[in-house]
N, C-alpha and C positions, 0 to 999 in steps of 0.2 A: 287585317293589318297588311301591309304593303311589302310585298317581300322581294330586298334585296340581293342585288347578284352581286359577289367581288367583280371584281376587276382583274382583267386574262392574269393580273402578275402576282395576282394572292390567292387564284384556284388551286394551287397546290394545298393550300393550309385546309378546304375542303374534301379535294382529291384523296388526301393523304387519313381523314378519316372513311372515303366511301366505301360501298360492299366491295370487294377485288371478285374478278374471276379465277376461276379452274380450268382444270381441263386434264379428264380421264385418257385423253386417246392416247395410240401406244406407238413409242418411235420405234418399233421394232423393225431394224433392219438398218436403220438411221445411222448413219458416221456423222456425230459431232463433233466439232472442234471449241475447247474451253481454255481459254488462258484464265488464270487466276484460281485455280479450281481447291488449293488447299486451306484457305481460312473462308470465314464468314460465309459472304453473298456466294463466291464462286464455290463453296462446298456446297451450301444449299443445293445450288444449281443442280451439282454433281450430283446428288442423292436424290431428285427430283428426278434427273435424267436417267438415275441408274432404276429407280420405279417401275421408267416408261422403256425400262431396254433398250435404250440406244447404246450402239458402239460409239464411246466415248474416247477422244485421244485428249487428254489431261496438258497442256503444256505449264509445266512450272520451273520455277526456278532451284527448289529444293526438293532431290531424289528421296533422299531418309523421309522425308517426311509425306512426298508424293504416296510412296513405298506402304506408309503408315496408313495413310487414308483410302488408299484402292483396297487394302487386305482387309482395314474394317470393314470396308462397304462388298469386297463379294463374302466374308462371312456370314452376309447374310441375303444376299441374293447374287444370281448365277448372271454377270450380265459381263463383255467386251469392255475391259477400263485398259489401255496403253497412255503410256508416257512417255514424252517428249520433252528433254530439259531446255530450256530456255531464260538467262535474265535479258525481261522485258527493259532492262534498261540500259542495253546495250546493241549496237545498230548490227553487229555481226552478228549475233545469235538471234536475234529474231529473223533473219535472212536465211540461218542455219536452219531454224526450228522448222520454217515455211519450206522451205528442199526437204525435211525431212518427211514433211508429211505427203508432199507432193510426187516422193517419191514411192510413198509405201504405201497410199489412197487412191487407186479411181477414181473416188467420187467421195465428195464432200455434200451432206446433205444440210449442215447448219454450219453456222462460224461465231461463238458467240465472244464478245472480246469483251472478260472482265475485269483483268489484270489491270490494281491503277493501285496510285500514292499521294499519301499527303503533305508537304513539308511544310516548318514555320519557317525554314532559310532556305535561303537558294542554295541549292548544293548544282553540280555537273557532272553530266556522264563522262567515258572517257574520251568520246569523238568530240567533247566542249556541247552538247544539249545542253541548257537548264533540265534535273532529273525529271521533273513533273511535268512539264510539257509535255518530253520527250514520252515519260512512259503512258502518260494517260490519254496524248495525243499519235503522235510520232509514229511511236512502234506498232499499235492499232490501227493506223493508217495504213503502213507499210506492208504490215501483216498481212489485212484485208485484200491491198490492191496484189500481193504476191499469188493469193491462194481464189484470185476473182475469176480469174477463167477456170478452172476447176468446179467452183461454183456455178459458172453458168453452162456447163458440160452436163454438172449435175441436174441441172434443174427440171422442176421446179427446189428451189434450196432457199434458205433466209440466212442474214446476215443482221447481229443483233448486237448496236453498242450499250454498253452499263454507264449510265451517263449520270448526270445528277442535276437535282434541282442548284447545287452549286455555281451550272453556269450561269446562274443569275448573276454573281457577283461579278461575271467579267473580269476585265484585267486583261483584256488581250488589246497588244500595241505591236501589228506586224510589222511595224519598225524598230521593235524590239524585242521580240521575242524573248529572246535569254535574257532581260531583266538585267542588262549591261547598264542601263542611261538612269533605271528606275528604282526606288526601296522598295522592295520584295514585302510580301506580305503574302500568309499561308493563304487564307480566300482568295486575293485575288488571281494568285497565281495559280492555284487550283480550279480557279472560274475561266480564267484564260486555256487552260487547257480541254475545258468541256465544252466551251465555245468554238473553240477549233473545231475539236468533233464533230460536233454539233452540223458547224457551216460547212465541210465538208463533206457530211452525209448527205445535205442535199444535192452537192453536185453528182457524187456515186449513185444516187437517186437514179436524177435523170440520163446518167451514164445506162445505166441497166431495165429503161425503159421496154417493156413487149422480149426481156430475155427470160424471164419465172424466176428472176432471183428477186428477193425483197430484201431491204434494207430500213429496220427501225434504230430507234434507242430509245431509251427509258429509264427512271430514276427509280433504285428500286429498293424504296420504304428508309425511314430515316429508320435507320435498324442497326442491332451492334455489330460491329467487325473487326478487324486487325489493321485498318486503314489506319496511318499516322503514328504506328507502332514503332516505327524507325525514329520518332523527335525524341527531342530528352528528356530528361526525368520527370521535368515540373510541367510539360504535356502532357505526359502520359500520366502523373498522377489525377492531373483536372481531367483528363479523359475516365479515369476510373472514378474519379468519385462524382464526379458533376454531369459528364455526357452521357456514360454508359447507362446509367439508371437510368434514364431519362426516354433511354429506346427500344425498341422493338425485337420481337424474337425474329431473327432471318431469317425461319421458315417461309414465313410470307413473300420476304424476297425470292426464294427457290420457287415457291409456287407460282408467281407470275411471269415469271423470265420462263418456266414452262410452260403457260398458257402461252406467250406472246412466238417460240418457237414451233411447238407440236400441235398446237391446236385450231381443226380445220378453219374456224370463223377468222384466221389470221393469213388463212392461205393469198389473198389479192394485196393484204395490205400493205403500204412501202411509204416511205419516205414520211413518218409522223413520231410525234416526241409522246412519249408516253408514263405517267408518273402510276407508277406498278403496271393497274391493265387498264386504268381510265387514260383517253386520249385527252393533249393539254397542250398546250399554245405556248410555246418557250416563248422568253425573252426578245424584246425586237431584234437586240444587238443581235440575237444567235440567227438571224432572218433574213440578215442582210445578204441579200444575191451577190451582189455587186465585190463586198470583203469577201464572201465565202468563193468566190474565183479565185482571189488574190491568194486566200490561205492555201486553198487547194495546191495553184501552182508551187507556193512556195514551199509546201509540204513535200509536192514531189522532187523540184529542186534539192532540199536539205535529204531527203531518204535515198540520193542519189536513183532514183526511178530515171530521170531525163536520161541520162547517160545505157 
């Protein structure tokens, strides 16, 4: 019998069952940096990272609870967790958090940026962002390009966004960004924001060409989390009864977001989209050279970078 291939835009639906890799090697010595690091995906990470020894700095938005999950995690193993407060959706404290580190790190050996959100309304930061742009595009942006020379000081070092199979649904209109002219809608707006990324990372790509930093992203496992936590009631109830079951333990996600930083077979590779640790062919939209300049500049425009 004749056996058929999907098409580049349904490989996820097979991806998302194949074997994932591992990876035993040990970041011991390694200064990580993790935004998002107290629920779900970005705890996994944490505890995946804390396995492999790396000195970890934690950027979150909530200390008590930062506080909670660094003392469970060395009660049971001896490893470098600090914390650095930052809400990632706000354009001053993530400017903050980047001085802070920049001031109290030599050297940055990873940068993984997992901190993101989901809304079913347009809500706004307080500099007027739409919040979801801002936090899943914007601040990761701005993050990155703050703490890039650092990165490349360090090097060889990677740089790793937590992206999702969501920028399928697009939604991005750099003529509107903030969803002023348009009816909002939780996908789209959420796919406009990974698309950004997305088109961005390849310009930082060929930005950091022959420097030993690497820069991926990667979708990682449709799995449960604290994403969309913030909607109201009658979200979060159909999240718990209809979504949640329906997904994945996040350890899987902890363990590929450590194969795709620590582990040697990853040391050359840069600028590809990766659904857990199988490499995957995003969307055209997210492919476009031509927009991905456009965002880029206008990314650093709005993060006030030009200036």
């Amino acid at each position: 019998m004749k056996k058929y291939e999907l098409p580049d835009e349904l490989m996820f639906l097979r991806n998302s069952k194949a074997e994932q890799k591992v990876s035993s090697a040990s970041m011991k010595n390694k200064v990580v940096v993790l935004t998002g690091a107290t629920s779900g995906v970005g705890l996994e990470t944490l505890k995946q990272l804390a396995k492999g020894h790396a000195n970890i700095v934690m950027v979150v938005r909530n200390l008590k609870k930062a506080e909670e999950v660094r003392n469970s995690i060395l009660s049971m193993i001896d490893v470098s967790i600090d914390i650095v407060i930052a809400d990632f959706s706000r354009l001053d404290q993530v400017r903050h958090a980047a001085r802070i580190i920049l001031e109290k790190y030599p050297k940055i050996d990873v940068l993984i940026n997992c901190a993101g959100l989901h809304s079913t309304k347009a809500t706004y930061t307080p500099e007027g962002f739409e919040t979801v742009f801002f936090v899943n595009h914007l601040a990761s942006f701005i993050f990155t390009q703050l703490l890039l020379e650092r990165l490349i000081q360090s090097a060889p070092s990677r740089i790793l966004h937590i992206n999702s199979e969501g920028h399928r649904f697009n939604g991005l209109d750099i003529h509107d960004i903030h969803w002023k002219k348009r009816h909002y809608t939780g996908l789209r707006g959420y796919g406009a924001s990974k698309t950004a990324q997305l088109l961005t990372m390849w310009e930082v790509h060929d930005q950091l060409k022959n420097s030993g930093v690497t820069i991926n992203a990667m979708h990682p496992g449709d799995v449960r989390s604290s994403i969309g936590s913030n909607n109201g009631w009658l979200y979060r109830i159909f999240s718990k009864l209809v979504i949640q079951p329906m997904l994945k333990d996040p350890k899987i996600s902890g363990e590929a977001i450590y194969y795709l930083v620590a582990d040697p077979q990853m040391e050359n590779i840069s600028g590809k989209f990766f659904h857990l640790t199988v490499e995957e062919k995003p969307a055209k939209h997210a492919m476009d050279r031509t927009l991905g300049k456009q965002v880029y500049d206008l990314s650093i425009e709005l993060t006030g970078l030009s200036k």
